[in-house]
DOMARTI-107014 format. One line per 5 residues: number of its first residue (from 1); for each residue z, y, x of N, C-alpha, C. Coordinates in steps of 0.02 Angstrom, whole numbers, plus 50000, padded with zeros to 5 digits. Example, Ala and Ser with C-alpha at 12.3 -4.5 7.8 and 13.67 -1.06 7.14 Angstrom:
// residues 2
1	50390,49716,50660,50390,49775,50615,50390,49835,50660 | 50354,49888,50642,50357,49947,50684,50394,50002,50645 .
This chain:
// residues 205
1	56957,47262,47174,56918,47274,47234,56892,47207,47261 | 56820,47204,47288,56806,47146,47315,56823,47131,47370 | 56819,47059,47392,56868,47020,47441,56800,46990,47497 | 56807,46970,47533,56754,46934,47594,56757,46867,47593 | 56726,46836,47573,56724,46770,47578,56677,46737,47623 .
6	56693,46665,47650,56676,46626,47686,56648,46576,47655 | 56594,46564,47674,56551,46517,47632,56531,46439,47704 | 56552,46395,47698,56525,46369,47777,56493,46308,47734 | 56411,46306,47763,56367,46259,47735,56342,46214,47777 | 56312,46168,47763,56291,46105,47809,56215,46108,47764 .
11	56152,46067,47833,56093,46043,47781,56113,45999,47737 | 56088,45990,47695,56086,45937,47628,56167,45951,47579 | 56181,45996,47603,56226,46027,47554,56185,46019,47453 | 56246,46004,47418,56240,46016,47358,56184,46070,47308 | 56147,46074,47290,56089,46119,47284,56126,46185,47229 .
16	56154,46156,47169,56193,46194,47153,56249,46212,47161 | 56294,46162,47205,56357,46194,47235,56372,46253,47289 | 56290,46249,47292,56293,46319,47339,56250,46358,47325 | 56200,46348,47302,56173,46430,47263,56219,46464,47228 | 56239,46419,47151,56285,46445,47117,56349,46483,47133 .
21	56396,46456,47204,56471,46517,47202,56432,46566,47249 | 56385,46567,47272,56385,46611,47325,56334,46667,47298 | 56307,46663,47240,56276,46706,47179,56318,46722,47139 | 56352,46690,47099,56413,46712,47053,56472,46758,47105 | 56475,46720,47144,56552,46771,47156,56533,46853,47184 .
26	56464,46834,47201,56423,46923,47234,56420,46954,47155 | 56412,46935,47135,56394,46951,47041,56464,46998,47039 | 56493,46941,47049,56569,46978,47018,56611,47019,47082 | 56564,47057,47136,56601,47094,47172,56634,47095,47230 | 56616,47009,47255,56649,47010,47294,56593,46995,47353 .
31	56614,46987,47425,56536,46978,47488,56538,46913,47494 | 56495,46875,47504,56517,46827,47529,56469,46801,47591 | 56480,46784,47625,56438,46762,47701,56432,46688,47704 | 56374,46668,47699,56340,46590,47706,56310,46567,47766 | 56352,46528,47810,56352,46513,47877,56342,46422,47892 .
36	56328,46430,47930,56300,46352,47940,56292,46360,48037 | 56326,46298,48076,56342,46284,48124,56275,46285,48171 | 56250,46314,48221,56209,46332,48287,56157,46371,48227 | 56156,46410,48172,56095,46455,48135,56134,46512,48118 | 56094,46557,48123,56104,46628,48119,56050,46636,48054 .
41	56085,46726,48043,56067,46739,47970,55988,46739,47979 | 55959,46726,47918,55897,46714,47896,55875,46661,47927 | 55905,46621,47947,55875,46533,47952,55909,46509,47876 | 55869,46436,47867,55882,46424,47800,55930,46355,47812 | 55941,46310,47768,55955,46252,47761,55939,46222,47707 .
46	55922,46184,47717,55886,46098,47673,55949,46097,47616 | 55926,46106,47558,55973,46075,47513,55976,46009,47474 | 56032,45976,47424,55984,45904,47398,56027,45931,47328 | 55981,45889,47284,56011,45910,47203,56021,45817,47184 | 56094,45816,47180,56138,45756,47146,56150,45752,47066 .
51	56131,45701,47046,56097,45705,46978,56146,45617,46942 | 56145,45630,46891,56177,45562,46871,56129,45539,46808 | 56098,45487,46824,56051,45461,46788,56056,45386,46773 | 56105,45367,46743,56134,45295,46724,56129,45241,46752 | 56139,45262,46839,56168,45225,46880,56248,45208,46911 .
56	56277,45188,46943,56325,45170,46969,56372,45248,46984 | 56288,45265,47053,56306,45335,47078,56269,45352,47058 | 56289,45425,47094,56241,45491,47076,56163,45469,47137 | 56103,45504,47106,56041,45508,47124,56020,45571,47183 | 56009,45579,47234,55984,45614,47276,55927,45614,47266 .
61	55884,45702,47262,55843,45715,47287,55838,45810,47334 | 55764,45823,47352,55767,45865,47416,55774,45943,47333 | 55820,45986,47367,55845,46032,47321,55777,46081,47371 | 55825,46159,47375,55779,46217,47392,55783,46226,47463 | 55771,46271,47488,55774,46302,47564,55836,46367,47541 .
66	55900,46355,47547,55941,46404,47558,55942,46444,47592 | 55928,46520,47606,55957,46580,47660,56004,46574,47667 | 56044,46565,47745,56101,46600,47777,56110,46676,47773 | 56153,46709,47758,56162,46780,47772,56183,46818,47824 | 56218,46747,47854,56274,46785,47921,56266,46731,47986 .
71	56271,46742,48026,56265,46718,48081,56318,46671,48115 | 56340,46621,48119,56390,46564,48130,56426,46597,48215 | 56392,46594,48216,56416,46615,48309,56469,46689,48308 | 56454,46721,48267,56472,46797,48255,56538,46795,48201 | 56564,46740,48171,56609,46736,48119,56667,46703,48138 .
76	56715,46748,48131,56774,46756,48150,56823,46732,48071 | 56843,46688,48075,56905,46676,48000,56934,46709,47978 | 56996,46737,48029,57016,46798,48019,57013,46845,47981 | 56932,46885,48000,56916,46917,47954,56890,46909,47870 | 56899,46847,47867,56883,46824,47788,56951,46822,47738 .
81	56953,46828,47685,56988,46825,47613,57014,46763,47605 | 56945,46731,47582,56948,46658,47552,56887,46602,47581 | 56899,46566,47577,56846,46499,47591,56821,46459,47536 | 56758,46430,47531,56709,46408,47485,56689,46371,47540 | 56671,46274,47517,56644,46232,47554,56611,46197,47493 .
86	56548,46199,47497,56509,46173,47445,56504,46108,47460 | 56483,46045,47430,56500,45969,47405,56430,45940,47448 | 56417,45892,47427,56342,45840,47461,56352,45848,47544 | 56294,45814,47545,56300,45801,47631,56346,45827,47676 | 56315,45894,47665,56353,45926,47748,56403,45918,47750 .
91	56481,45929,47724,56524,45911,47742,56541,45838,47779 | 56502,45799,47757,56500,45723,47806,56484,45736,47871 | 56449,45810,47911,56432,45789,47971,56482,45865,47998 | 56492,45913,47948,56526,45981,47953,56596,45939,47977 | 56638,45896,47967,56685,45881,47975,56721,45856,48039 .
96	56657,45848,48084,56645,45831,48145,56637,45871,48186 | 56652,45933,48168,56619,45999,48206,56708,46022,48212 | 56692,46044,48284,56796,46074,48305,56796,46151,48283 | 56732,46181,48305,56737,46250,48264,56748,46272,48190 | 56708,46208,48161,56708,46227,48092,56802,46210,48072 .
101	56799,46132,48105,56859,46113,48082,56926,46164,48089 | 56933,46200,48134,56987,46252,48184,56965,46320,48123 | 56916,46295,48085,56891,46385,48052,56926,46374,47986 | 56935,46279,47969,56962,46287,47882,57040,46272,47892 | 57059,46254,47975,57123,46240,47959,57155,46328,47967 .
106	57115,46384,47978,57165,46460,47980,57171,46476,47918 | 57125,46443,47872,57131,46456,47803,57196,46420,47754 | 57205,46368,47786,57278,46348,47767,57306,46368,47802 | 57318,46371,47872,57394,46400,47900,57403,46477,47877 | 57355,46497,47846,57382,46586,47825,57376,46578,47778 .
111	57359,46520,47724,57387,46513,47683,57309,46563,47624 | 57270,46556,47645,57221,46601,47606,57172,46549,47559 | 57143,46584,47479,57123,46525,47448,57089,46493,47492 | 57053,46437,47456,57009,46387,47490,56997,46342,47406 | 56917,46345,47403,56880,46324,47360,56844,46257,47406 .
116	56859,46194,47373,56819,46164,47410,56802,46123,47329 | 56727,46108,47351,56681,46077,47285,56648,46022,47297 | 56688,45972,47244,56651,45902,47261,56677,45870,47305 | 56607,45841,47365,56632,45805,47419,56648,45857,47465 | 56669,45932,47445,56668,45974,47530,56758,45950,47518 .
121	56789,45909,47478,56872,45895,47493,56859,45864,47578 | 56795,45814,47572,56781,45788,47654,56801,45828,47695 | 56776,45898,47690,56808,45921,47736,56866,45958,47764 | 56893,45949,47705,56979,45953,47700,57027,45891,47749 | 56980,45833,47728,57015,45765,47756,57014,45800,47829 .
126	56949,45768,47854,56913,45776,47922,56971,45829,47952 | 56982,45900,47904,57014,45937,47934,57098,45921,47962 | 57085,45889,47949,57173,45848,47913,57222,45906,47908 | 57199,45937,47859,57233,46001,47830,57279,45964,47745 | 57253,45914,47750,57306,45874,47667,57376,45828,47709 .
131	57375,45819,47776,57426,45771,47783,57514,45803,47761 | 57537,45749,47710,57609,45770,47669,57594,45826,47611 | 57544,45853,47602,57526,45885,47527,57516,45849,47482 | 57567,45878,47422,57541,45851,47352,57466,45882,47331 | 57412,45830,47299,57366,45866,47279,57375,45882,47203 .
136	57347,45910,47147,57348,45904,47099,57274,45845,47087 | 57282,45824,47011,57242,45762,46988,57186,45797,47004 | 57156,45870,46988,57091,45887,46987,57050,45858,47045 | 57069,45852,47123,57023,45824,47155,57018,45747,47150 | 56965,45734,47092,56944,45662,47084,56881,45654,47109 .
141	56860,45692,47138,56782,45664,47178,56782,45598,47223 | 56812,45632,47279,56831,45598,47308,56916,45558,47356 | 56953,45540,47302,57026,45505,47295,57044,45486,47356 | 56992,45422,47373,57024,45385,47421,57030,45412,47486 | 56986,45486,47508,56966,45490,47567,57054,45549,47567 .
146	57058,45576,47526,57091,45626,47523,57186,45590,47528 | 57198,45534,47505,57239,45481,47506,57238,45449,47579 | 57187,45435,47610,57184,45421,47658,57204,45472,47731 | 57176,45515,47712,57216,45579,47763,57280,45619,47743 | 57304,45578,47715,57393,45582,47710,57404,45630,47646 .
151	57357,45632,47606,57389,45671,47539,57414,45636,47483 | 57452,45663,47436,57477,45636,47388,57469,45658,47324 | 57439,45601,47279,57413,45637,47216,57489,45609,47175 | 57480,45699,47123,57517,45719,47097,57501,45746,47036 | 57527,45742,46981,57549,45813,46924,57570,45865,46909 .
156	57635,45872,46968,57708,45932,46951,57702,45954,47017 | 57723,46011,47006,57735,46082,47074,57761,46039,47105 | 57762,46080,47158,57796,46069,47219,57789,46115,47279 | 57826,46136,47314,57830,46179,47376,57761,46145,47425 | 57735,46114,47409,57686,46075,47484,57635,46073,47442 .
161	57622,46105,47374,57571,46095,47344,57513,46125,47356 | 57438,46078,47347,57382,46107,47399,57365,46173,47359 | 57356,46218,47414,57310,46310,47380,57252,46284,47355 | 57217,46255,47381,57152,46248,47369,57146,46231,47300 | 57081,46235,47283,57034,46219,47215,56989,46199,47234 .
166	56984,46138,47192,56910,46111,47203,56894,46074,47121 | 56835,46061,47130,56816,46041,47074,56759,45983,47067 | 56736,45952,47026,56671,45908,47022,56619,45957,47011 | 56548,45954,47024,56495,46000,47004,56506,46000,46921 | 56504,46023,46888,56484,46038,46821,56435,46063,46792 .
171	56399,46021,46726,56361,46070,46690,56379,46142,46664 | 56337,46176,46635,56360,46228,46598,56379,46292,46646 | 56396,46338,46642,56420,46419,46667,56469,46414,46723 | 56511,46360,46708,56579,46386,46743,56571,46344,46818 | 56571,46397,46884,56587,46360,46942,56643,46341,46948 .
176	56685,46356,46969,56741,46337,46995,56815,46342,46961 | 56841,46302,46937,56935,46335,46885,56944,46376,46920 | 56943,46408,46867,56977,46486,46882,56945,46548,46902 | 56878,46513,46920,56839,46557,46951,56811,46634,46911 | 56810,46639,46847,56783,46670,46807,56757,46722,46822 .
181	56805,46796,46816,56786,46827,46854,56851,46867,46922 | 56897,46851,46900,56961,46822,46984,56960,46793,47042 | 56932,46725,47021,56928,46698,47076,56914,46747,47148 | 56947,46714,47212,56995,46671,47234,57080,46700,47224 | 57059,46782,47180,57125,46818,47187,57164,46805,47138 .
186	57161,46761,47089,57204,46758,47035,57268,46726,47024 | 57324,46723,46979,57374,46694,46990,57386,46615,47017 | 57322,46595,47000,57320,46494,46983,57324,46479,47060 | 57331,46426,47084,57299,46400,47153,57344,46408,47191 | 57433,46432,47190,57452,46416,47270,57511,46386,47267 .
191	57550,46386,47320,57567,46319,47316,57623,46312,47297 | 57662,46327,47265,57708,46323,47206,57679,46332,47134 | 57622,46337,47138,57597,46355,47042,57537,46308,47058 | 57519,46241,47053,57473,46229,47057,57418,46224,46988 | 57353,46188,46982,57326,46180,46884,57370,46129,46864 .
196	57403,46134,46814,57438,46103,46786,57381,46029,46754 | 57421,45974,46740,57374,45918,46748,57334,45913,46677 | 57352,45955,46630,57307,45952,46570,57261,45985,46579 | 57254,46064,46606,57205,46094,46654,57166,46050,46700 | 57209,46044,46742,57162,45984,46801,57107,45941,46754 .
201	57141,45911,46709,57106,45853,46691,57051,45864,46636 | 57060,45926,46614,57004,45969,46545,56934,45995,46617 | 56974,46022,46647,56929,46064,46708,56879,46017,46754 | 56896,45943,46741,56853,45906,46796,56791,45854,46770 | 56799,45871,46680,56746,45836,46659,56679,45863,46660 .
C-alpha cells in the first residue's frame, strides 16, 4: 500500500534530485507532496543542474521551473510517512527556516524514514537532528558539516544509528539505496540495521 511522503524543497534545489524521487516514488505508488516555504501548490521553483566537468567542484547551471503540488502553509508532518530533502542550494537557506527545521526534527523524534540527498544532509546539520548519532560512511557529500554538528562517522550498528538515507546524486536509474521499489518502507535504514559499509561504499559511487 502506498505511503505519503514529504518532499520539502528550496529554489535552486538539485535539478535531478528533485524531479527524479518525487516522479519515481509516485511511479511506484506512493503520494508524495512537494512543498517549498511562503508557496503554495502550483507556484514553481527555480532549479540548478550540478554537473562535474574536470574541475575541483561540481559546475552550476539554471535547471527547470519545478511545480509544487501542495501548499507549505497547509502541511502538517504528522500527517506524512517519510521525508525526502533533495541536495543543491536550498537546503543552505531551508536550514534557516524554524518551520521547516521543527518539520524534519518530527521526522526523527518519531522516528519515520528520512531520505536526505546530497547536500540536503545540510539540512540535517542545521536541524541538529545528528548530535551523538553514528552516521554510516554513505553520507560523504558533505563530512565535515555533518561532523561538525555532533555526528559520528561510523561502519558498525549501533542503537543511535542514523534512520536516514542519503546518498550522492548518481548517474544511471537508481535514486536513492534502497529505494527501488520499497523505499522508504523497507527493512534497510533504521537504527539498529544501518547500510552496511560495503553497501554504503558500492552505493555512493
Amino acid at each position: 500500500m502506498g505511503k505519503k511522503i514529504l518532499m520539502i524543497c528550496g529554489d535552486f534545489c538539485e535539478d535531478y534530485e528533485t524531479m527524479v524521487p518525487f516522479q519515481a516514488l509516485q511511479a511506484v505508488g506512493h503520494t508524495v507532496h512537494a512543498v517549498c516555504p511562503d508557496k503554495k501548490a502550483g507556484d514553481v521553483i527555480a532549479t540548478a543542474i550540478h554537473d562535474f566537468e574536470g574541475h575541483q567542484t561540481y559546475s552550476e547551471k539554471r535547471g527547470h521551473n519545478f511545480a509544487l503540488n501542495a501548499s507549505f502553509a497547509d502541511v502538517r508532518a504528522a500527517d506524512y510517512d517519510a521525508l525526502v530533502i533533495p541536495g543543491g542550494r536550498g537546503p543552505e537557506y531551508l536550514r534557516m527556516n524554524d518551520v521547516v527545521v521543527a518539520m524534519v526534527r518530527h521526522f526523527f523524534d518519531t522516528d519515520k524514514p528520512v531520505a536526505a540527498i546530497c547536500h540536503g544532509a545540510q539540512l540535517l546539520a542545521g536541524a541538529r537532528v545528528l548530535e551523538g548519532v553514528y552516521v554510516p560512511p554513505i553520507l560523504l557529500a558533505v563530512p565535515r558539516s555533518n561532523w561538525l554538528a555532533g555526528a559520528t562517522p561510523t561502519s558498525r550498528s549501533t542503537p543511535r544509528s542514523l534512520t536516514a538515507i542519503s546518498s550522492r546524486r548518481r548517474r544511471g536509474p537508481h535514486i536513492l539505496p534502497g529505494s527501488r521499489s520499497s523505499w522508504p518502507f523497507s527493512a534497510r535504514g533504521s537504527r539498529t540495521d544501518p547500510l552496511s559499509p560495503a553497501t554504503a561504499q558500492a552505493e555512493s559511487r
